[in-house]
N, C-alpha and C positions, 0 to 999 in steps of 0.2 A: 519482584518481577516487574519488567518494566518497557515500553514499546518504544521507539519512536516509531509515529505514524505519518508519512506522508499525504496528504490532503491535495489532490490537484483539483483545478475547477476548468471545465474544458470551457468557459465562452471567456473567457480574460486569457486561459495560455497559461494561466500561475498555477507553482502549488507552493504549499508553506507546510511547516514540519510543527509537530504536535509532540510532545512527551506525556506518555500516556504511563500514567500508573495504579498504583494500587487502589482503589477497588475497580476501579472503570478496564484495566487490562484484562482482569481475570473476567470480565463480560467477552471478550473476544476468544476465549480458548473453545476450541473445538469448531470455531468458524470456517468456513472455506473460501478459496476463489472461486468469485461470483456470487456470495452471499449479499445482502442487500440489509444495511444496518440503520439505526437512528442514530441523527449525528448529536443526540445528549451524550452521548458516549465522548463524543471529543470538544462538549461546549460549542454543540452551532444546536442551538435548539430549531427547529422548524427542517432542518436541514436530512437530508436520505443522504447515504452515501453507498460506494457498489466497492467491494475488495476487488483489488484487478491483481494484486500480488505481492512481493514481498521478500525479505533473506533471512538467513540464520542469523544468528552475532557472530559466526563465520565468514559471512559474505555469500553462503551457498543459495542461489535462490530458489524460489518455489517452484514448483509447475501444474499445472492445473490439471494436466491429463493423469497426474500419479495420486493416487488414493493415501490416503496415510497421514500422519505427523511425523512421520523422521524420514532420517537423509538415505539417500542408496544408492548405490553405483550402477548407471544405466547405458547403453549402448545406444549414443542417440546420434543421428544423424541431420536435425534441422531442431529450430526452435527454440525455445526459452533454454539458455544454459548455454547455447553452442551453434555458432555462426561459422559454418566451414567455408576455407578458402577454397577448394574446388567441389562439382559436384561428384555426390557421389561419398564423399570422405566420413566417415564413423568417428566417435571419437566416446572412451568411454569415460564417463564427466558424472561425482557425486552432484546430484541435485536434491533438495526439500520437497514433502509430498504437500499436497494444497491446503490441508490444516492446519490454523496457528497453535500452534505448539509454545511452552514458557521457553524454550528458548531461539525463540525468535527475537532478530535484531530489529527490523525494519517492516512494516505494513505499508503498502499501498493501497490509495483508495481513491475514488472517482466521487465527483458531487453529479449525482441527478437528479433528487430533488432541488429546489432552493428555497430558503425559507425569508423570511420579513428581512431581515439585515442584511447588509454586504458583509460579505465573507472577509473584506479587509476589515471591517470594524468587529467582528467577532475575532478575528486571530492578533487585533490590536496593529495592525501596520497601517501606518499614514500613507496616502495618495496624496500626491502635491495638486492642488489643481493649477489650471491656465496662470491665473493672479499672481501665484505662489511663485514660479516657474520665472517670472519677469521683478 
């Protein structure tokens, strides 16, 4: 069992992707959207991070308002899963319920804490600076 986790950090605008495996994934199972995790989990020590959501290894994504770990057929009309071209229009569309489940493909996650190091020198990516640049 194995994650990719995406990590975005809202004052830079980045995020950077994490492969997350065995022992550290199976810490994530039974979590939900909107849980509020330690980012030892993903090697940012000091670092809080907030699940905002996430897919299957099918592509099917979560939704936060659906209780559960598996996928179901829902009659939904707005919101995560289904962006209707008029109003008004239903459409009924399998979505993920808001627990990570083992087969999940894809975690999303938000930084709000922030801990002692930049997030670039924890996930190993170089910044050029100004000097660098010329």
């Amino acid at each position: 069992m194995d994650f990719r986790v995406v990590v975005s950090d809202p004052k830079t605008g980045r995020a950077y992707q994490v492969e997350l495996k065995d022992p550290g994934a199976g810490r994530l199972l039974g979590k939900r959207i909107g849980d509020k995790l330690d980012g030892d989990i993903l090697g940012m020590p000091g670092y809080s991070v907030l699940i905002t959501g996430g897919s299957d290894r099918e592509g099917f994504p979560m939704r936060a308002d659906l209780p559960g770990s598996r996928r179901r057929k829902l009659l939904i009309a707005h919101g995560t899963g289904y962006h209707p071209s008029a109003v008004g229009r239903k459409k009924r569309k399998s979505i993920h319920g808001r627990e990570i489940s083992p087969d999940m493909g894809q975690i999303n996650v938000k930084i709000v804490e922030t801990g002692s190091k930049s997030v670039e020198e924890l996930m190993g990516v170089k910044t050029e600076t100004a000097e660098e640049k010329t």
